[in-house]
VEXRO-368487 format. One record per residue: x, y negated, z negated of N, C-alpha, C, O in turn. Coordinates in steps of 0.05 Angstrom, whole numbers, padded with zeros to 5 digits, always signed. Layout:
BEGIN
XYZXYZXYZXYZ
...
***
This chain:
BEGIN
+00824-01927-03184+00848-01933-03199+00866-01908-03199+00857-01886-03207
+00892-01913-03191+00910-01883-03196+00930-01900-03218+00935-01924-03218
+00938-01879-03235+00963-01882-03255+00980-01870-03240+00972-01861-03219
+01002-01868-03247+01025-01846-03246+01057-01858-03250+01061-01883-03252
+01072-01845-03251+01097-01851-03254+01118-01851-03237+01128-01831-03226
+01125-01875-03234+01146-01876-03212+01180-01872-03216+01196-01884-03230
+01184-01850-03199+01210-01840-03205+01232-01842-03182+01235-01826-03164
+01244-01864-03187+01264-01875-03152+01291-01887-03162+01297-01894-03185
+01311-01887-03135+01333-01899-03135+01330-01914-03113+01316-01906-03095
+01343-01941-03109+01354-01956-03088+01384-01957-03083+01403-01953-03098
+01383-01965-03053+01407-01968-03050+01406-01994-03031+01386-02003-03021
+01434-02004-03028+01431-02021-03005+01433-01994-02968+01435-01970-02966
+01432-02016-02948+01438-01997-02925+01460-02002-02907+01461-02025-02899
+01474-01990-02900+01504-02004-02890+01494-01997-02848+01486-01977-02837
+01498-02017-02842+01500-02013-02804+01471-02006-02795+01453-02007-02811
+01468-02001-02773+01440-01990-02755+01439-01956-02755+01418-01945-02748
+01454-01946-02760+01443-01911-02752+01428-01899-02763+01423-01876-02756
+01411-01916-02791+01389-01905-02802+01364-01907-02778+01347-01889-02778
+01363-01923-02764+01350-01933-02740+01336-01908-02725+01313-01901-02720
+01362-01900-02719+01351-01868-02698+01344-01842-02707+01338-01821-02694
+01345-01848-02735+01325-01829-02757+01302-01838-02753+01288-01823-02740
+01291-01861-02762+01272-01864-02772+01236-01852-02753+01240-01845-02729
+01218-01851-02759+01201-01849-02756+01187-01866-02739+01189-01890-02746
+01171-01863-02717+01170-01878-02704+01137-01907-02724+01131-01931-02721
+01130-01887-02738+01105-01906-02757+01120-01925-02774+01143-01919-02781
+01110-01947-02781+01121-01963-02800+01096-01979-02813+01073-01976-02805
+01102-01995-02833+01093-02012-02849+01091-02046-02845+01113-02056-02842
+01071-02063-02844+01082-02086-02843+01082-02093-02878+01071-02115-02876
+01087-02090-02907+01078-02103-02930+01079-02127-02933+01099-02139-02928
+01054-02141-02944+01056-02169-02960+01058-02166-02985+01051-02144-02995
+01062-02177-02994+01066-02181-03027+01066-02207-03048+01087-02221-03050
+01048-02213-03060+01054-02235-03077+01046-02233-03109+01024-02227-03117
+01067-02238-03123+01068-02231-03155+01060-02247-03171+01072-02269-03173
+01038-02242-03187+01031-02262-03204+01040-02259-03231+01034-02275-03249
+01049-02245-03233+01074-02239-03263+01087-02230-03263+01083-02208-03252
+01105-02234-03268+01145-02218-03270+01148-02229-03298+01150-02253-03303
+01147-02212-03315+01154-02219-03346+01177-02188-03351+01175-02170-03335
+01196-02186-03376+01204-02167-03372+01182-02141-03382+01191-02118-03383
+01164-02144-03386+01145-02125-03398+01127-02112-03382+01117-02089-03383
+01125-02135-03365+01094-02123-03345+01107-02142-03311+01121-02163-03311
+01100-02130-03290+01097-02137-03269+01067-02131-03253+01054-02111-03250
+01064-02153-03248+01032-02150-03233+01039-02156-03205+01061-02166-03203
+01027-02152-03185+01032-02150-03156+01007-02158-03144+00990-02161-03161
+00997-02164-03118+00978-02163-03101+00994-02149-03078+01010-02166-03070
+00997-02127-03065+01003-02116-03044+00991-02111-03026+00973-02095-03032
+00990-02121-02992+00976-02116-02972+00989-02097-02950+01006-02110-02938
+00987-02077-02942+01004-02061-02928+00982-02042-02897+00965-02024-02898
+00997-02060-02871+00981-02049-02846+00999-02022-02843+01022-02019-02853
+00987-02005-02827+01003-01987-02811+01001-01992-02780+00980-01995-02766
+01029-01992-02772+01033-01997-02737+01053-01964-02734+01070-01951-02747
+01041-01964-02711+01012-01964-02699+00994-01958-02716+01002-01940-02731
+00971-01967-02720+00938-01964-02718+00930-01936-02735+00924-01931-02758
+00935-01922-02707+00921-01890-02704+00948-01877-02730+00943-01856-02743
+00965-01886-02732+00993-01872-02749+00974-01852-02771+00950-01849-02768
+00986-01843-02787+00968-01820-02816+00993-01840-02837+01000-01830-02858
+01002-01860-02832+01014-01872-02853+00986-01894-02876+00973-01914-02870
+00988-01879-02900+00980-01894-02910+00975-01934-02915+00993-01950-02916
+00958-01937-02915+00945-01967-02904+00924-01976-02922+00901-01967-02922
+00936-02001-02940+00908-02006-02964+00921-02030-02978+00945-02033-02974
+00911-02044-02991+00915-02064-03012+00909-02063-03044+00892-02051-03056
+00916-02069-03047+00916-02059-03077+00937-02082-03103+00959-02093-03099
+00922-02083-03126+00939-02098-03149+00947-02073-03161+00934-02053-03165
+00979-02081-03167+00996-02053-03179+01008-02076-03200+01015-02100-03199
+01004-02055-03219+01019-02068-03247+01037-02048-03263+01031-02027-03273
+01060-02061-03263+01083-02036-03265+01098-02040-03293+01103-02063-03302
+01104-02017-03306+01119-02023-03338+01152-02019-03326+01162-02004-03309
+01166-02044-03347+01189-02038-03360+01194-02009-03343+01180-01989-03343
+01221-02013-03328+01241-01988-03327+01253-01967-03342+01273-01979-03350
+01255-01949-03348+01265-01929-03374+01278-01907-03352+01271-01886-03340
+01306-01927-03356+01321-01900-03334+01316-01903-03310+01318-01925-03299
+01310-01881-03296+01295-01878-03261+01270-01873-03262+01259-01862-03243
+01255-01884-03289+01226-01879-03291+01213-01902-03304+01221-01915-03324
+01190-01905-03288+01174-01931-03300+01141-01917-03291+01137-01899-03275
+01123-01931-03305+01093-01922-03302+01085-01953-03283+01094-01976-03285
+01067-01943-03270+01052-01965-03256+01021-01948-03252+01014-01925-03253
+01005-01978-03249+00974-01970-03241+00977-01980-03216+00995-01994-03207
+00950-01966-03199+00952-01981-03168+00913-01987-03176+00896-01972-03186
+00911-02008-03169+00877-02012-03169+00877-02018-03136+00894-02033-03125
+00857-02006-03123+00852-02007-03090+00831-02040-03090+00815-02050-03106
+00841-02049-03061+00830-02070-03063+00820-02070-03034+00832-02055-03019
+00800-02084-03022+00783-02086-03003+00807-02103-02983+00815-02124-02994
+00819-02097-02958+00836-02116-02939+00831-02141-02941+00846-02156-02953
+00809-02149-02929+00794-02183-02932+00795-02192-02949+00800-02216-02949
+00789-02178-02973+00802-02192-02995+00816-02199-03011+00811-02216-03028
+00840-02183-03006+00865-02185-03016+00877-02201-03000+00895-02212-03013
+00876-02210-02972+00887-02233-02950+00877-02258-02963+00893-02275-02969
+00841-02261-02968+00838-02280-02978+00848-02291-02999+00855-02314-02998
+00851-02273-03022+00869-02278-03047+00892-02284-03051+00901-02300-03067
+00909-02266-03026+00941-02277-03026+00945-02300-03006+00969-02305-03002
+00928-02316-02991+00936-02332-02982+00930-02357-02999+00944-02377-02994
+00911-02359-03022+00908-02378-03043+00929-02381-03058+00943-02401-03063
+00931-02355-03067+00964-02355-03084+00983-02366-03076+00991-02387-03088
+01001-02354-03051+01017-02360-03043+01041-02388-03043+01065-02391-03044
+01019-02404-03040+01033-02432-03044+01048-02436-03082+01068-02449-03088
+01033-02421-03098+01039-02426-03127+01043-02397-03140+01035-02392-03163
+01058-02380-03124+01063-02351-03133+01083-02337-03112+01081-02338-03087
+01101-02325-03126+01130-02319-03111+01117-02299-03098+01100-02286-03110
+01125-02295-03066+01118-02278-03043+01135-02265-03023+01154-02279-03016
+01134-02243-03014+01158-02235-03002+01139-02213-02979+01120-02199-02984
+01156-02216-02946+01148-02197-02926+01177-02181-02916+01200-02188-02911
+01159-02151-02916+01180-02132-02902+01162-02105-02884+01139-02096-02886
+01183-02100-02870+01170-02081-02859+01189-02047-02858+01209-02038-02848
+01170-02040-02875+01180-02012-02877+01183-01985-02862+01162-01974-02855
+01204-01976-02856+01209-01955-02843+01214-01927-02856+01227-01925-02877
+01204-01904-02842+01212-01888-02859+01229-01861-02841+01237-01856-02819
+01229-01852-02864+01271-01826-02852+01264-01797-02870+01271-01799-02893
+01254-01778-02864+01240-01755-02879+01277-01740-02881+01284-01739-02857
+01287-01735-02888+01304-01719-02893+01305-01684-02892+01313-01668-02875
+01291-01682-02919+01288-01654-02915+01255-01650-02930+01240-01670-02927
+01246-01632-02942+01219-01621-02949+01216-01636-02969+01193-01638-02977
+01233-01648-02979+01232-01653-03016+01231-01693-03018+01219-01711-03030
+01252-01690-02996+01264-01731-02999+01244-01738-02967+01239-01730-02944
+01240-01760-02985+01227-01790-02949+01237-01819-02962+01233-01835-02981
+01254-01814-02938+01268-01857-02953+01250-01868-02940+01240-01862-02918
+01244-01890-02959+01232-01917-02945+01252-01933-02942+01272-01929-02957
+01254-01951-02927+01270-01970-02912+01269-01993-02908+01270-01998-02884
+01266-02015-02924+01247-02039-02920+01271-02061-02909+01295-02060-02916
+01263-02078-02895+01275-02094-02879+01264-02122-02892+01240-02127-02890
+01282-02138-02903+01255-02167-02903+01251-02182-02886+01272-02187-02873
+01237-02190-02881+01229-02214-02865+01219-02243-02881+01211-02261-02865
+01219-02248-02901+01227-02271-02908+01240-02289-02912+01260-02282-02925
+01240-02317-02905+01266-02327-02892+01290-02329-02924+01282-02334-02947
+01307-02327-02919+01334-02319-02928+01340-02290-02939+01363-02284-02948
+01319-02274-02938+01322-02244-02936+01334-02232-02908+01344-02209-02910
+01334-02244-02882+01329-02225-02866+01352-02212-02864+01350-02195-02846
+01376-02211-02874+01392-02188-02863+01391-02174-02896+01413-02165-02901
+01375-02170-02916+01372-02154-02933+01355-02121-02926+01331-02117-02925
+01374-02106-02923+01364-02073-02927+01367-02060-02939+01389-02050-02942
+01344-02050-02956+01349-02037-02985+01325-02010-02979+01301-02007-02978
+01350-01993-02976+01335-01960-02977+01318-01947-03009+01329-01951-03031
+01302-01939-03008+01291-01923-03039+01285-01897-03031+01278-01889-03009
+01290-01883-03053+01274-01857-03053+01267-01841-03077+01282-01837-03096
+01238-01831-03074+01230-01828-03098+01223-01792-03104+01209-01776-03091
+01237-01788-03126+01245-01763-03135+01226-01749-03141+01206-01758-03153
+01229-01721-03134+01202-01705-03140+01191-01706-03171+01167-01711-03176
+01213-01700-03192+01215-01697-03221+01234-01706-03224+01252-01713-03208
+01232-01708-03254+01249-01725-03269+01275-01704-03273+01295-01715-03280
+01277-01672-03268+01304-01656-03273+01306-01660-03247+01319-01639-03241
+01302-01674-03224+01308-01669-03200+01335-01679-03204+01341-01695-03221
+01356-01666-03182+01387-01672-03182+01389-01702-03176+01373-01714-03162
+01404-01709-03185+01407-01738-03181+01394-01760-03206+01399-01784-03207
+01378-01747-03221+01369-01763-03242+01392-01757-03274+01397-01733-03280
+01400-01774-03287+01404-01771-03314+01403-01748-03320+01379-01740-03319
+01425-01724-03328+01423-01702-03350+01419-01679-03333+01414-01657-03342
+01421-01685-03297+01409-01656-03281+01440-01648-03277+01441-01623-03275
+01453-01655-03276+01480-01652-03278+01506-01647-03251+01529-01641-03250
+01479-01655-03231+01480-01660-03205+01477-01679-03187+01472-01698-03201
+01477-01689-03160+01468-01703-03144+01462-01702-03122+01479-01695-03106
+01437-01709-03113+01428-01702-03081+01451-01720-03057+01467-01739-03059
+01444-01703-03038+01466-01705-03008+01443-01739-02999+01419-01738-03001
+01457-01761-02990+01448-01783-02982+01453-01786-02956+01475-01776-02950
+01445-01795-02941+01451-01793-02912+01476-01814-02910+01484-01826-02930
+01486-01816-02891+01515-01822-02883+01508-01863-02881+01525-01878-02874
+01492-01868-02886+01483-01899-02874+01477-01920-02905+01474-01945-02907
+01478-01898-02928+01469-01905-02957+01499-01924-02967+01521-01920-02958
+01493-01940-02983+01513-01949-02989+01516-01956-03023+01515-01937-03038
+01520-01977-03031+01514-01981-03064+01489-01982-03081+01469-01995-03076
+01494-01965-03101+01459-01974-03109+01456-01983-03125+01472-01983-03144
+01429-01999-03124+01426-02011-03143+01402-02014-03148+01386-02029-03138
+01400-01987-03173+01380-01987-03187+01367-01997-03202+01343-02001-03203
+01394-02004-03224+01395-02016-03247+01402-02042-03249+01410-02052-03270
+01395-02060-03212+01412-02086-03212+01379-02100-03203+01367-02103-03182
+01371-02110-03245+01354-02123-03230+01341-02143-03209+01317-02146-03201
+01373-02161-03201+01368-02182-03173+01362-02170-03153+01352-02186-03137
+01362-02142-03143+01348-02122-03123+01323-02125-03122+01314-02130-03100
+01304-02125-03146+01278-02115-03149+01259-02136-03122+01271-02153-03109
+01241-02132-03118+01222-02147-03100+01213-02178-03117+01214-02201-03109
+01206-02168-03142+01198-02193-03160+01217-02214-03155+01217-02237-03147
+01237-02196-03164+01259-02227-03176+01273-02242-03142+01284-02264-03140
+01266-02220-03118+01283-02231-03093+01270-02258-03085+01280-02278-03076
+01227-02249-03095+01216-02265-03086+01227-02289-03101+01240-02309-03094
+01219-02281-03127+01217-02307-03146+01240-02332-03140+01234-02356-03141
+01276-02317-03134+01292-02334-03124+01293-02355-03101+01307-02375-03101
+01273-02348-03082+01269-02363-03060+01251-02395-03067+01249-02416-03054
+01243-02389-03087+01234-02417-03089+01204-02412-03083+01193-02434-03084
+01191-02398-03079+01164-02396-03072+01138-02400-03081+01117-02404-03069
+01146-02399-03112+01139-02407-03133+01122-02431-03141+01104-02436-03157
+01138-02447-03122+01141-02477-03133+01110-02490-03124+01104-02487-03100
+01095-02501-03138+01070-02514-03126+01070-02533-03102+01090-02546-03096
+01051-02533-03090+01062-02557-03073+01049-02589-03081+01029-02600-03091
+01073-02595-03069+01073-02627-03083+01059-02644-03068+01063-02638-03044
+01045-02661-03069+01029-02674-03059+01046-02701-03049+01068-02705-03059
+01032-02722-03028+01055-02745-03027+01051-02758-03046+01073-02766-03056
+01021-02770-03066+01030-02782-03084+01051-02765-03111+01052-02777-03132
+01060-02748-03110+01071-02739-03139+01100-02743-03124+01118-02754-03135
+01101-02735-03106+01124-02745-03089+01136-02773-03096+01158-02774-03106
+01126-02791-03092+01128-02825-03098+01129-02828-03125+01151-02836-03131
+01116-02825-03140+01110-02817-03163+01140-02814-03182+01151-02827-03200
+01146-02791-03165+01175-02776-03186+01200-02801-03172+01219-02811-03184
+01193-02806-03146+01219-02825-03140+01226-02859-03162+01244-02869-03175
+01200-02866-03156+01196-02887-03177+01200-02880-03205+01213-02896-03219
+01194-02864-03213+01198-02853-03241+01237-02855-03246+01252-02869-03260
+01241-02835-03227+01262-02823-03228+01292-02837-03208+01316-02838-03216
+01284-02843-03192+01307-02856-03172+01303-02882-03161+01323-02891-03151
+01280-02896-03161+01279-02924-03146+01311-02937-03168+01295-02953-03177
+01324-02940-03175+01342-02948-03187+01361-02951-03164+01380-02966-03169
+01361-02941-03143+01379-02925-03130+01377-02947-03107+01397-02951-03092
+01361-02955-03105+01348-02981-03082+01359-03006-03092+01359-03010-03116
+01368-03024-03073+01373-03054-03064+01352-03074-03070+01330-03064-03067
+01350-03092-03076+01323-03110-03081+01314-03114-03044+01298-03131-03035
+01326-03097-03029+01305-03108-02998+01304-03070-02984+01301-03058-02962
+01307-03062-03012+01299-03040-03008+01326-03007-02991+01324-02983-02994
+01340-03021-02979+01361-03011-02973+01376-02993-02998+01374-02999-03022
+01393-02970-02987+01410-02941-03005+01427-02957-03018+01440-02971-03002
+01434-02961-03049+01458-02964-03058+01472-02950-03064+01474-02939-03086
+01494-02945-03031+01515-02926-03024+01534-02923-03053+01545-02901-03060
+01536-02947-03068+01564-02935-03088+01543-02923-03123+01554-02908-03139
+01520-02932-03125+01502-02917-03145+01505-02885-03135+01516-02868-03148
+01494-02883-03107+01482-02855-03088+01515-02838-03097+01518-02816-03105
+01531-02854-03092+01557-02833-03092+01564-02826-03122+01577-02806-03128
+01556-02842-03138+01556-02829-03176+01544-02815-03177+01552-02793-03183
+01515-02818-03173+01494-02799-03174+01504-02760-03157+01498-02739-03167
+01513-02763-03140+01526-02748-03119+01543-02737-03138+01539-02713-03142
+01573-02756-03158+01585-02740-03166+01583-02720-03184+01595-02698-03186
+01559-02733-03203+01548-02722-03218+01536-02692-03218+01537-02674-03235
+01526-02692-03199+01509-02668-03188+01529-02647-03177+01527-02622-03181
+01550-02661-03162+01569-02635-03170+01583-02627-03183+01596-02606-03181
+01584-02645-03203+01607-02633-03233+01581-02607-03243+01588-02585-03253
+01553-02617-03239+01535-02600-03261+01528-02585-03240+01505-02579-03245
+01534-02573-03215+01534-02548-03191+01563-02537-03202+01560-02514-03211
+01581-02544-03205+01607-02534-03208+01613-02526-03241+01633-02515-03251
+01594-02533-03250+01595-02523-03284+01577-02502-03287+01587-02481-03296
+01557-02502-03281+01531-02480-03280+01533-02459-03280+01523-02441-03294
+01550-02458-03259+01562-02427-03250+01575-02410-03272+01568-02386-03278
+01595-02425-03286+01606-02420-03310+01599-02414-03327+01612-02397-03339
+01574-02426-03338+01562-02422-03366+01547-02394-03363+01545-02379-03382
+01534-02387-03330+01513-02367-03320+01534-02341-03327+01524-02320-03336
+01565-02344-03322+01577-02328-03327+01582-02320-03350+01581-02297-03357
+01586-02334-03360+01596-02329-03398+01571-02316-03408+01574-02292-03413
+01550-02325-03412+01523-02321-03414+01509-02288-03408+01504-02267-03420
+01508-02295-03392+01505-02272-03367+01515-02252-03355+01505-02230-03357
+01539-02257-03342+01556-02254-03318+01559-02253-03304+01574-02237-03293
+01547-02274-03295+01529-02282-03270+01553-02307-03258+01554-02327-03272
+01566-02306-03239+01572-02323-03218+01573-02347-03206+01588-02366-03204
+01545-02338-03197+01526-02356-03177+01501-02373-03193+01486-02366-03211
+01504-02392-03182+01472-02412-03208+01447-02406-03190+01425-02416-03197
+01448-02392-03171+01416-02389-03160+01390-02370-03170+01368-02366-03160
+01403-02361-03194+01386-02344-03202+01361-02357-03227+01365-02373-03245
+01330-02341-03218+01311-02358-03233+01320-02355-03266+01340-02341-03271
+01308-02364-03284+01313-02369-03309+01306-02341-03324+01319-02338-03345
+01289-02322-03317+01286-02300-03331+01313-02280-03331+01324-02271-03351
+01321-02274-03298+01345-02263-03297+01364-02271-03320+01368-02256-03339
+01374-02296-03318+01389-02301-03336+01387-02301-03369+01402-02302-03388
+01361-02300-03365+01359-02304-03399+01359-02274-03413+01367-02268-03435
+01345-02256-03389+01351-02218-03398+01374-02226-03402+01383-02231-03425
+01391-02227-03373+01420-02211-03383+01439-02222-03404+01459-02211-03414
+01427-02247-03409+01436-02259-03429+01436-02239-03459+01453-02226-03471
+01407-02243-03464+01400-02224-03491+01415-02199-03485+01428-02191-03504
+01415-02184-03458+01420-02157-03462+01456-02153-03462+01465-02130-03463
+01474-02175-03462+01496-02186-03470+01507-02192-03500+01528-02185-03511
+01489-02207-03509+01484-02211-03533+01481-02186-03559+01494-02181-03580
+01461-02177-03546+01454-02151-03561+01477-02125-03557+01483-02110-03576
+01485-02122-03538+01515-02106-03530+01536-02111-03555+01548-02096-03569
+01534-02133-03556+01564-02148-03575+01555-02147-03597+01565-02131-03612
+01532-02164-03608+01517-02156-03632+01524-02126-03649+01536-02120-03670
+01507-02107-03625+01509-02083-03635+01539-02075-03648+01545-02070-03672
+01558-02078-03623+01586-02066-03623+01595-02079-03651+01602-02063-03669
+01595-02101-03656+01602-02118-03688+01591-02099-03712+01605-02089-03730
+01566-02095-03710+01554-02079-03739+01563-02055-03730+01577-02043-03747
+01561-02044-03710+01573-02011-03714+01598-02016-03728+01601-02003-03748
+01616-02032-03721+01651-02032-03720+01649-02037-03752+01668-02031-03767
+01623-02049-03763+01622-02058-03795+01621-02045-03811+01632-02048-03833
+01599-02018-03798+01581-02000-03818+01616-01976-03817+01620-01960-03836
+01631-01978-03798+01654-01954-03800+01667-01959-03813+01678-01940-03822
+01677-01985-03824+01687-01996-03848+01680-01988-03869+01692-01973-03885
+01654-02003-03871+01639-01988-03900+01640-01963-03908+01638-01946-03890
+01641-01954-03933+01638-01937-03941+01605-01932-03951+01596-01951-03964
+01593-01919-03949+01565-01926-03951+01563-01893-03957+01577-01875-03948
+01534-01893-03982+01546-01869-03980+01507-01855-03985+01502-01831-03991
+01483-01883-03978+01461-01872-03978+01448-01892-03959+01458-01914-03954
+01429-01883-03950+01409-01897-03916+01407-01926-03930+01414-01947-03918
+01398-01925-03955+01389-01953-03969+01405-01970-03967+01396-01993-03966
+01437-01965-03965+01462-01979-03977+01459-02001-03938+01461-02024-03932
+01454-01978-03923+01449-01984-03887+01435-01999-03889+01440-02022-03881
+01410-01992-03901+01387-02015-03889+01386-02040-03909+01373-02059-03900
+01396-02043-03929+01405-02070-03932+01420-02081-03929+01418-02106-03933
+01452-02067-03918+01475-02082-03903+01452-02096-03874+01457-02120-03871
+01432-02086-03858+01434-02091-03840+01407-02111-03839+01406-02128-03822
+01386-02108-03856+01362-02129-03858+01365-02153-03853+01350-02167-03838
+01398-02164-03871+01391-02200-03860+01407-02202-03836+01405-02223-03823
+01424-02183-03827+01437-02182-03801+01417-02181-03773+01424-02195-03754
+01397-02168-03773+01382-02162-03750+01352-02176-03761+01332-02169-03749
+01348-02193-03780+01325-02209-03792+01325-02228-03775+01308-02246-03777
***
């Protein structure tokens, strides 16, 4: 078992010229998550090195990672036997969000090594998201150093603090999640749910099918909206946790800003007078 604390930024990667940096060793990673809560993330990670003979690190392992604080979060790595972490993640997989990339890496100078991960899961593949992880926490470029490190010419926006980046949530969006359905639950949900939709000789009822149709895009074309107000979110493809953080963490922004803007009003003139203006407010 190793602890330690992980201290990184991402970025996205703009064009190919990180390419003729890189290293000729790389990574193939698998990955499949069996919790993404905002508190805890649990992982199964499988990671070959190509070539073979490479000195690039090569192992499997369950990593369970805390809540972000800044450019710093704690994770455990527990080492896991290859064979059996393949066996494990191929059980999962069907009923647990999963994601493949293959990582490259770009040594810079003595201090920085980007990793470079490419995905290969289908609707990832033109996603490139560079990281790099900082010696220390006063290292330049972190909060309060009052500086920032030189990035190579190929770096582009980052996004550190954008949790739709993370690996969890890219998987979780894809749908991967989802159990698989068997043909009777299949039949099952149609009869339940749509045989209405059928002719007595069994044939599409084209002018039901086209209500049903309209319907579904008034509530695609509304979704978006509410994700925004809510959120600020756009797009409706995002799983339900995303939205429901940035919801609270929206909420709580405005919340806050209301009682501060209250307590500058008040004249208050002991802690007690505070903490009972604010008990049934935050109760």
């Amino acid at each position: 078992m190793r602890a330690q604390r992980e201290i990184e930024r991402k970025f996205l990667v703009v064009g190919e010229e990180w390419r003729e940096e890189a290293e000729e060793a790389k990574q193939v990673i698998d990955q499949v998550y069996v919790v993404n809560t905002p508190e805890v993330t649990i992982r199964i990670r499988n990671r070959i090195a190509y070539p073979r003979e490479s000195i690039i690190d090569e192992r499997a392992s369950i990593t369970i990672k805390s809540p972000r604080e800044g450019l710093v979060r704690n994770e455990i790595d527990l080492k896991m036997d290859h064979t059996t972490a393949l066996h494990l993640m191929a059980e999962l997989k069907d009923n647990y969000p999963s994601i493949q990339k293959v990582r490259h890496f770009v040594k810079i100078d003595d201090h920085l090594k980007w990793e470079i991960d490419c995905f290969m899961t289908k609707g990832l593949q033109d996603l490139i998201i560079a990281e790099v992880e900082l010696p220390f926490e006063g290292y330049p470029g972190n909060p309060g150093s009052g500086s920032d490190f030189v990035k190579p010419r190929w770096i582009g926006e980052e996004v550190t603090d954008n949790p739709l980046f993370s690996n969890a949530i890219l998987a979780g969006r894809l749908g991967f999640n989802r159990p698989k359905r068997i043909d009777e639950d299949i039949q099952r949900n149609f009869t339940e749910s749509w045989a209405f939709l059928l002719n007595g000789d069994g044939s599409v009822n084209l002018d039901l099918l086209k209500c049903e149709l309209m319907d579904f895009s008034f509530l695609i074309d509304q979704i978006p909206k509410v994700y925004d107000h809510v959120a600020g979110l756009s797009k409706h493809m995002y799983p339900a946790d995303v939205i429901t953080t940035l919801a609270d963490e929206r909420y709580w922004d405005m919340h806050r800003n209301m009682i501060l803007d209250d307590i500058r009003d008040c004249e208050f003139t002991t802690i007690q007078e505070v903490i009972d203006y604010l008990d049934p407010k935050l109760g």
